[in-house]
Legacy VTK file of the C-alpha trace (Angstrom):
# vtk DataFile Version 3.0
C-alpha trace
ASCII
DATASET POLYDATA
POINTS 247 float
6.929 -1.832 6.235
5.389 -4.824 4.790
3.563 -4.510 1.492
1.378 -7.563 2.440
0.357 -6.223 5.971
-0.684 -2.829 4.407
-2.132 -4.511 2.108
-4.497 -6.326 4.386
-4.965 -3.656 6.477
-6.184 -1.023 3.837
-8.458 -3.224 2.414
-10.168 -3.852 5.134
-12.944 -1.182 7.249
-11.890 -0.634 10.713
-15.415 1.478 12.068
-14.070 4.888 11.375
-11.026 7.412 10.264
-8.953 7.489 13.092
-8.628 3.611 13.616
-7.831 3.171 9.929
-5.339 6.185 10.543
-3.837 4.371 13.400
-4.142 0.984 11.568
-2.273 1.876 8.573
0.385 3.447 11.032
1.530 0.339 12.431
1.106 -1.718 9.459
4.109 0.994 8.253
6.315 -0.457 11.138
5.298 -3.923 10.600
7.013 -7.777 9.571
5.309 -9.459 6.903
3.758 -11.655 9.709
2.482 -8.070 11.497
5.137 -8.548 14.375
7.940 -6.192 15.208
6.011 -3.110 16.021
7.586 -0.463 18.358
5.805 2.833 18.356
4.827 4.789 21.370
1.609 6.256 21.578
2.947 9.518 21.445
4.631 8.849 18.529
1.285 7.784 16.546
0.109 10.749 17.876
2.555 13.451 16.614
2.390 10.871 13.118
-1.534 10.628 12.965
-1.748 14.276 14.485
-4.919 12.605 16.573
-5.631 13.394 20.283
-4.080 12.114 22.694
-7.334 10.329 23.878
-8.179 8.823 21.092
-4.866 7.334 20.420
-4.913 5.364 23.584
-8.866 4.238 23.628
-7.996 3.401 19.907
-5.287 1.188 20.601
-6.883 -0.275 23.778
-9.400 -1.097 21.714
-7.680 -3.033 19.494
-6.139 -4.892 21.683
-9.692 -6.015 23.494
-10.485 -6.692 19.197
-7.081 -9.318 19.339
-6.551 -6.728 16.326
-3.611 -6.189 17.886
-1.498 -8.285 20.845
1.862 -7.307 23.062
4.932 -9.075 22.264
7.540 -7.932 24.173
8.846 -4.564 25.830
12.042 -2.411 24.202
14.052 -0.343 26.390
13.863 3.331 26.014
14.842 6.716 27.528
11.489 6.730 29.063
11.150 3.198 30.310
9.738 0.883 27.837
7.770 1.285 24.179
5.284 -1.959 24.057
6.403 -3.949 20.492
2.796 -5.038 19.426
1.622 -7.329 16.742
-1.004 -6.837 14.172
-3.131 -10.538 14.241
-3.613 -10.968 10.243
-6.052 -13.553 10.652
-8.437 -11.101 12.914
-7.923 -8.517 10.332
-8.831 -10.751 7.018
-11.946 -11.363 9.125
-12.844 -7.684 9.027
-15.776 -6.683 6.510
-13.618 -6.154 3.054
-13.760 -2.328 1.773
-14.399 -3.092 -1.257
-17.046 -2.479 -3.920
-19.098 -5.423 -4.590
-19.056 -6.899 -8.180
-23.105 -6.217 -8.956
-22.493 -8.183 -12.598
-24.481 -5.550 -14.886
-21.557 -5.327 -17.479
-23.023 -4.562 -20.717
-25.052 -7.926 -22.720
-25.736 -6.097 -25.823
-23.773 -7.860 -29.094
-22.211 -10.243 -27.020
-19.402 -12.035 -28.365
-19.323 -15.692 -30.153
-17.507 -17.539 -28.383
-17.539 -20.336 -31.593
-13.475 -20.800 -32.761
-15.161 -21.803 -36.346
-16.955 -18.578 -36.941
-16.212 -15.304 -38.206
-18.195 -12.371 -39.758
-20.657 -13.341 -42.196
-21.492 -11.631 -45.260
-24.167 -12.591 -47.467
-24.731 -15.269 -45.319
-21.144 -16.999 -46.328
-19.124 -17.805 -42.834
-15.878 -15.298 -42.871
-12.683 -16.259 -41.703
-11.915 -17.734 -38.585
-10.147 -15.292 -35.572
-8.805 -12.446 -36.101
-5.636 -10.575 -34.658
-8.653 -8.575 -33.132
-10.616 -11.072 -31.928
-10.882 -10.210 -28.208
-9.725 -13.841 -27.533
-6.251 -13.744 -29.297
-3.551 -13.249 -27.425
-0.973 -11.588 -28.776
2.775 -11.406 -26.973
3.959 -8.612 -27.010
7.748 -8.321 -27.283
10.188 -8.824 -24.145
11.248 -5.549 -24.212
7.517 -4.333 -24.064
6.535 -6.351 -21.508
9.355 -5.090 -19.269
7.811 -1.405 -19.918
4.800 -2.058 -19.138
5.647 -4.419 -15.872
7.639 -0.837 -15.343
4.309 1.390 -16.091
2.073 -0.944 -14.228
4.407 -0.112 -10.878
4.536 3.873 -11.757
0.841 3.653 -11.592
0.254 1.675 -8.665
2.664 4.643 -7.082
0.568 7.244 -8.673
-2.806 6.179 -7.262
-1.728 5.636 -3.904
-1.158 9.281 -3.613
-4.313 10.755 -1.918
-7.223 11.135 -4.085
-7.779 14.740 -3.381
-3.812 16.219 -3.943
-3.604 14.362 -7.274
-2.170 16.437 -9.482
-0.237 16.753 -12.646
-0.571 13.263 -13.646
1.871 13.524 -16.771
4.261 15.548 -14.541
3.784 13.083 -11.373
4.360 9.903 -13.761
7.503 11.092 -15.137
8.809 11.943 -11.773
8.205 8.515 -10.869
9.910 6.963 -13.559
12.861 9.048 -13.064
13.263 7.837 -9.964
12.746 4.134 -10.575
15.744 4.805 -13.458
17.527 5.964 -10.875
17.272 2.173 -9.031
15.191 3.514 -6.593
12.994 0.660 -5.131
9.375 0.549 -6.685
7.639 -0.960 -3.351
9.621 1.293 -1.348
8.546 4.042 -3.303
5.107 3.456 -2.710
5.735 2.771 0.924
7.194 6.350 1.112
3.705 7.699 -0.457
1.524 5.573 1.470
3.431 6.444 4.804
3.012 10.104 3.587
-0.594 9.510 2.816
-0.912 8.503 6.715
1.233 11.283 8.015
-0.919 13.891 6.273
-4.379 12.645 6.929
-6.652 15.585 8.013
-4.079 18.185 7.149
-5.715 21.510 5.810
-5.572 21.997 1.908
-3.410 24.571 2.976
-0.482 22.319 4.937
-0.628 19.436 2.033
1.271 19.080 -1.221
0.005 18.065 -4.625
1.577 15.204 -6.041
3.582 16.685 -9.166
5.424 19.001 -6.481
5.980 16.214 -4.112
7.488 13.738 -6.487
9.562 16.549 -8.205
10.666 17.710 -5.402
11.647 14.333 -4.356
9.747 14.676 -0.623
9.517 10.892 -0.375
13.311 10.977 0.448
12.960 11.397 3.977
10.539 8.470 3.985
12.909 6.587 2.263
15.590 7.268 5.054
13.646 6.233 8.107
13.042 2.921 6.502
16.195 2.600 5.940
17.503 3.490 9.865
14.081 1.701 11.147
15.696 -1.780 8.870
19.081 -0.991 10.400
17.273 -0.841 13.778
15.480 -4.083 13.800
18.889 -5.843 12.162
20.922 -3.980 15.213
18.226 -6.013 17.813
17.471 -8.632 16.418
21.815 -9.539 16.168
21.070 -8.461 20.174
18.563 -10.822 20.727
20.762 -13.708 19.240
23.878 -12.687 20.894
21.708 -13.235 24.337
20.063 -16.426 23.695
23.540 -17.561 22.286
25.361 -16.508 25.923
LINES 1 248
247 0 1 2 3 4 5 6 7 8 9 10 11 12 13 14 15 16 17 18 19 20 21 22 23 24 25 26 27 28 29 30 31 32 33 34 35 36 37 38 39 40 41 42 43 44 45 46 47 48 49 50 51 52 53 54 55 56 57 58 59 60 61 62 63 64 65 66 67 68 69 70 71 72 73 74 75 76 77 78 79 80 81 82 83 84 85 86 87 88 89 90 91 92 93 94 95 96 97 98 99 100 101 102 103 104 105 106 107 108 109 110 111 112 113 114 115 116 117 118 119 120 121 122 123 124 125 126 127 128 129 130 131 132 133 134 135 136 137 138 139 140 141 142 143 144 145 146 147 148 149 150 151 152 153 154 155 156 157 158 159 160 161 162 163 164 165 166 167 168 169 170 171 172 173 174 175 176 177 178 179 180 181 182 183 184 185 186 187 188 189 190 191 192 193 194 195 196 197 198 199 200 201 202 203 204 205 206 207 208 209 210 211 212 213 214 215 216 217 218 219 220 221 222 223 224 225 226 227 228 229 230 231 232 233 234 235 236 237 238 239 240 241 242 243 244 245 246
């Protein structure tokens, strides 16, 4: 899965659930470029759980959009699975999802922005900036910065869980961290819950997991593990590919 391609494709609206569903699918399978996508349609459906139907009009569709274009065919047991591309430049072009900056912060005691004042008392100027002054910058230590570069990535994790099984954030947090301790890969990690997220759409409250079960019980394993065969995979054809061209 590529981070950037997910990414792009989250952030962008698609016209309704099921395309995003199917959209975030295949950005799961994708190259950082979008290419190298081999999923049958029956596959996205037993993933996405959508009908048969719409699976197919959906990716039709996309492919009349130039959301999405044919590459190249891979053998199967079946016949042939299409490898499509996702266009990145069709989806960037896409109305962004996301909430317009209105700019009615708060005005009231703004800040001076003058270096050579501080408070006044008595109508004598105070001292110049303070370790408080909202424009200091303090460093923090190396040590600290590390743990919060480290926090920063448990969070990112965290929130890409689905909104509505959040759960146990204390509980879910730690059982993130353990993991990363454990070397597990941060942007793997949160490729596991954001394939999971996917997977799960429109299951009933009564099929889904909150997230301080799922991370204690370690359920983004499996996700973990078809990455890792769907890597080997792609290494195993594209050596193939070069061993033809070289014949």
């Amino acid at each position: 899965m590529s981070w950037r391609v997910a990414n792009e494709c989250a952030d962008r609206i698609f016209g309704s659930a099921a395309r995003k569903q199917i959209i975030m699918f295949l950005a799961d399978k994708a190259s950082d470029d979008g290419s190298g996508i081999w999923s049958s349609k029956g596959t996205i459906q037993r993933h996405t759980e959508l009908g048969e139907s719409t699976v197919k009009r959906t990716i039709t569709d996309f492919l009349r959009e130039g959301i999405l274009i044919e590459t190249g065919r891979r053998p199967c047991k079946n016949g042939f699975t299409v490898i499509y591309r996702i266009v990145l430049d069709r989806v960037m072009a896409l109305e962004s999802s996301a909430e317009p900056d209105e700019g009615t912060g708060s005005t009231v005691d703004p800040v001076q922005r003058d270096p050579g004042r501080g408070s006044r008392v008595d109508g004598v100027p105070g001292p110049g900036w303070t370790p408080n002054h909202p424009e200091t910058i303090l460093k923090p230590p190396t040590r600290k910065r590390a743990e919060a570069a480290v926090d920063e990535r448990v969070e990112r994790i965290w929130a890409a869980y689905p909104k509505d099984r959040q759960r146990g954030k204390v509980a879910s947090l730690k059982a993130i961290a353990e993991a990363l301790a454990e070397g597990i890969d941060p942007d793997d990690l949160l490729r596991a819950v954001q394939a999971y997220a996917t997977e799960s759409a429109g299951f009933t409250r009564s099929k889904v997991c909150f997230s301080d079960n799922w991370f204690a019980a370690r359920r983004w394993q499996r996700f973990l593990e078809a990455m890792a065969e769907e890597r080997q995979a792609r290494t195993v054809l594209a050596a193939d590919h070069h061993a033809r061209l070289a014949a």
